[in-house]
C-alpha positions, 0 to 999 in steps of 0.5 A: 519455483524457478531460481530468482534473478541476481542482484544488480541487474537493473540500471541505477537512476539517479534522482531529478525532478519531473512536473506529473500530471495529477493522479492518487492511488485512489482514483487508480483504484477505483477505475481499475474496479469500475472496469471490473465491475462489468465482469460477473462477479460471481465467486471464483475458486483460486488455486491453492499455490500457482507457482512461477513458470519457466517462461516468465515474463519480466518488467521491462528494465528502463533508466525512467522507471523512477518517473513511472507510476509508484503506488508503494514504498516500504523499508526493508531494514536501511534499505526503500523499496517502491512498486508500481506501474508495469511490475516495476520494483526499485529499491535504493540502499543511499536513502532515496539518492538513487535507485537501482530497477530489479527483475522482476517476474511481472509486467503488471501493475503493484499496487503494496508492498510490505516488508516484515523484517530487513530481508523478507517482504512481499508485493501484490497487483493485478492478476491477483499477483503475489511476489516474494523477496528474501533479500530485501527486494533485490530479487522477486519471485511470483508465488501466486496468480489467478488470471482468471479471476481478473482483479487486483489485490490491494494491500498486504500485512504479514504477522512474521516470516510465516504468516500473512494475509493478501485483500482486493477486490470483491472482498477478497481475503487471501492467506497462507501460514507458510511464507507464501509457499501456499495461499488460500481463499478465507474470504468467507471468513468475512461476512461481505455479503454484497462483496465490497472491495477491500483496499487496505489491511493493518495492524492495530497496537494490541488489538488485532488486525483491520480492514477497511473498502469500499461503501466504508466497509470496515471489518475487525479481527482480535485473533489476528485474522482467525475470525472477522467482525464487521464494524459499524462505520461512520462514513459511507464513501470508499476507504482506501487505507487504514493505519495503526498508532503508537497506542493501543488499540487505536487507528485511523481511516482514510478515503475519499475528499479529505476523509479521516477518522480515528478511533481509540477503542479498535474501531467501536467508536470513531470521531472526524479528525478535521483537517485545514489547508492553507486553502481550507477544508482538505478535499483531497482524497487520502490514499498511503499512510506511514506510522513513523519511528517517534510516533508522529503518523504521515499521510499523503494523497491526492493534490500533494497533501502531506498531513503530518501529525505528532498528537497520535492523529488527533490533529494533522498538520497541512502540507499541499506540495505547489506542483500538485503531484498526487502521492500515493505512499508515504516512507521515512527516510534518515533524521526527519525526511521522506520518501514521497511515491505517486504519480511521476515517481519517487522524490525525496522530501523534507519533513512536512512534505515540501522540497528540501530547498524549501526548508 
């Protein structure tokens, strides 16, 4: 593995405003796998450990990486980290005032990123890509890729510094249990037979861990990712995030035009939770999800949705952003603001989702 850039090597950029045009994770999602589609989707061996080479080619360092596509943001201790568009990492140690651009080994799209601690987190994209931190996301190095398997991961969880699990396209299920140094293909753990995509993967209080995809695929596993079983779900549309709360055993799905659903028992049981807009019923598509610090939840997606709730999601509050820019991810920042990801980059946001000035 070669030796990983120094921090402070990218430009600091400093925050502005910027009218994007409309877009959300999901729709990213589902043309990226639609152009895969197309492809045999026969299964397909990975290697065990594919380490970084030489000759690495890294992300294209730019004062308007901030305005690019972000897809993720997550906190490494005080620190945001958000990813993207082009292998473009930016990390902001002033709470989202500024951002400074890290070298990173990949010029292809990220699509998660998550932190298990202040210091160690991981990022994965297209290429099935898998990059790794231990500074808290000033510096990256790829630990694993598959060019020939030509589709992306999705999501990323770690239980601890140790251990971890990667899911993507075609129900893949990628894990390693020493840091990353090497990851293996467990997707036949999961009984996906039809291999439907997985989008999202989380941790459930108490219980276990959940996926959930396409077709409104969901699986569960009560020994934190040993064996899955597959649930049945109350919705047929494509999910594409799952989040626990502050409860035991309790998460919400999330997905196409406004799709929410939570369940109190791990997923065997599931109500919809109704949600209303200043302009009615939400059709959106929901697409990043954050459990904060008091236990409020924090959903954003399509349309400038922000859904803030303070009951353990048995209710949200309804906040569609007037520019419209679709989110993709969602993180706290100090007191009750918010770091707001998607199309056109990284903002800074009040409490409900609306611009500071707004308050």
């Amino acid at each position: 593995m070669s030796e990983p850039v120094m921090a402070g090597t990218g430009p600091v950029i400093q925050m502005g405003a910027k009218r994007p045009s409309a877009f959300h994770r999901g729709v990213l999602r589902t043309a990226a796998l639609s152009l895969i589609g197309v492809l045999s989707a026969t299964a397909i061996v990975l290697p065990v450990h594919a380490a970084q080479s030489a000759d690495a080619v890294y992300s294209i360092q730019s004062t308007k990486a901030q305005h690019g596509l972000m897809l993720d943001v997550a906190q490494a201790g005080a620190r945001l980290v958000a990813v993207g568009d082009r292998g473009h990492i930016l990390y902001s140690d002033d709470q989202g005032q500024s951002w400074t651009q890290a070298k990173v080994p990949t010029r292809q799209l990220l699509t998660a990123v998550y932190f298990v601690d202040a210091s160690h987190g991981w990022a994965v994209g297209h290429d099935a890509q898998i990059l790794v931190s231990s500074d808290a996301g000033a510096t990256w190095t790829k630990q694993y890729e598959d060019l020939k398997r030509e589709a992306p991961l999705l999501d990323v969880w770690f239980k601890d510094v140790s251990s971890g699990y990667a899911v993507g396209a075609y129900g893949a299920l990628l894990a390693t249990t020493d840091g990353g140094k090497h990851w293996e293909d467990v997707s036949d753990r999961i009984d996906n037979e039809d291999q439907y995509h997985f989008n999202g993967i989380a941790a459930v209080k108490d219980a276990g861990l959940f996926i959930v995809g396409e077709q409104g695929s969901m699986f569960r596993s009560a020994d934190w990712g040993q064996t899955w079983e597959r649930v049945d779900g109350p919705y047929e549309g494509s999910l594409f995030g799952v989040v626990g709360t502050a409860q035991a055993s309790t998460l919400l799905a999330y997905g196409l035009r406004g799709n929410l659903y939570r369940s109190s028992d791990f997923g065997s049981t599931w109500e919809k939770v109704e949600l209303k807009g200043a302009r009615g019923s939400l059709e959106f598509g929901l697409s990043g999800a954050t459990l904060l610090k008091d236990g409020s939840l924090v959903l954003v997606g399509n349309g400038g949705s922000v859904l803030r709730s303070s009951d353990d999601g048995r209710s949200f509050r309804v906040y569609n952003r007037p520019d419209r820019i679709s989110l993709a991810g969602v993180a706290a920042k100090d007191g009750d603001e918010l770091i707001l990801v998607g199309q056109g980059g990284v903002r800074v946001a009040a409490a409900t989702g609306a611009e500071r000035s707004q308050q």
